[in-house]
C-alpha positions as CSV (number, residue, x, y, z in Angstrom):
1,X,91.3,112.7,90.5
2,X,94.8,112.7,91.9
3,X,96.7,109.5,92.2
4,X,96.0,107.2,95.1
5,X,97.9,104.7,95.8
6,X,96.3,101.1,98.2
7,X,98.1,98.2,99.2
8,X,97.9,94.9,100.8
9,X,101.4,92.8,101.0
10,X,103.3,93.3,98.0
11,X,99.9,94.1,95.9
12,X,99.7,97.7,94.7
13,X,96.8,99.6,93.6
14,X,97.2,102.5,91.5
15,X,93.9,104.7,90.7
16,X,93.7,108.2,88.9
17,X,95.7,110.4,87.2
18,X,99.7,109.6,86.8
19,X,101.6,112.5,85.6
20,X,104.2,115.0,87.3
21,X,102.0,116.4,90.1
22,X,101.7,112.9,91.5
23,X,105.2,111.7,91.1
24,X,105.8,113.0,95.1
25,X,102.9,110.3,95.8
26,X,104.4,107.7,94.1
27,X,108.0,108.3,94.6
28,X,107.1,108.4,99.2
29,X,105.4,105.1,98.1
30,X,107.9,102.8,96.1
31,X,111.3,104.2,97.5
32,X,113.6,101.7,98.0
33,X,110.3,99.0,97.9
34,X,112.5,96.2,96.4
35,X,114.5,96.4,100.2
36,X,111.1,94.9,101.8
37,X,109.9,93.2,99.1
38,X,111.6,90.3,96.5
39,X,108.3,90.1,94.1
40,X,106.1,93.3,93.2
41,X,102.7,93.6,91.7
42,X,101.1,96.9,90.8
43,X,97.6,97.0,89.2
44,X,97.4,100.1,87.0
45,X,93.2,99.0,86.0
46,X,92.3,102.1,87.5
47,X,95.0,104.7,85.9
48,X,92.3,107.3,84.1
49,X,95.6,108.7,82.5
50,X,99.1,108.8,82.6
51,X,101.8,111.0,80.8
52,X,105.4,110.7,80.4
53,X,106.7,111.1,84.2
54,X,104.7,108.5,85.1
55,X,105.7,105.8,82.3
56,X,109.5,107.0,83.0
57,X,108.7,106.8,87.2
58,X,107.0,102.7,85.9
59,X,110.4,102.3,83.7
60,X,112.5,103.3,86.4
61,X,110.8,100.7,89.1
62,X,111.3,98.1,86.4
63,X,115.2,98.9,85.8
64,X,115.4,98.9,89.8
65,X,113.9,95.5,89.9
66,X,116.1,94.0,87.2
67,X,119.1,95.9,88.6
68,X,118.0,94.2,92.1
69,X,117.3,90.8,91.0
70,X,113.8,91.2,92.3
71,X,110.2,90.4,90.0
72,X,107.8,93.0,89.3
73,X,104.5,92.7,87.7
74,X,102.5,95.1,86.3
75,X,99.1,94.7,85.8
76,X,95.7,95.7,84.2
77,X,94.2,97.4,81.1
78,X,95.9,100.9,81.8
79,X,97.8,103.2,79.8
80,X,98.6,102.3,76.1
81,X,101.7,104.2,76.2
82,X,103.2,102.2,79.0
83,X,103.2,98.9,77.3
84,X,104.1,101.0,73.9
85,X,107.4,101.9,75.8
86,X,108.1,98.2,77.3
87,X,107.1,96.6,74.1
88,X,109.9,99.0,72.4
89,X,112.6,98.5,74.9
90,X,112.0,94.7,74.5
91,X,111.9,94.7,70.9
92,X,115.1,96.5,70.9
């Protein structure tokens, strides 16, 4: 399944595969998102898997929101690798 992206308000759902064919899908979706929104949430429950484009494309959002003063959540039992790579980063 490719990677579909739903949305109500500043509530984003992610569902199916992440990787480097869907990065066009997510990158049309959260281009410059912190200009219309101050606080982000984005529920990755529904991510069957995700490789390293799409942890990087998460990583980048997150330096955007920091670099923008803006809050971003992300949410969900999804892909160990993600919070592997923020629990790193934070450790570090």
């Amino acid at each position: 399944m490719s990677l579909r992206i739903t949305s109500c308000n500043n509530y984003f759902k992610l569902k199916g595969i992440f990787n480097k064919e869907s990065m066009n899908v997510f990158k049309s979706e959260f281009e410059n998102i912190f200009d219309h929104f101050s606080s982000l949430t984005i529920n990755i429950e529904d991510i069957e898997s995700m490789d390293s484009f799409g942890v990087n494309a998460l990583a980048g959002l997150h330096e955007q929101s920091v670099s923008k003063n803006r809050k971003l959540s992300i949410i969900g039992l999804g892909c160990k690798d993600l919070y592997d790579h923020f629990k790193s980063n934070s450790a570090a």
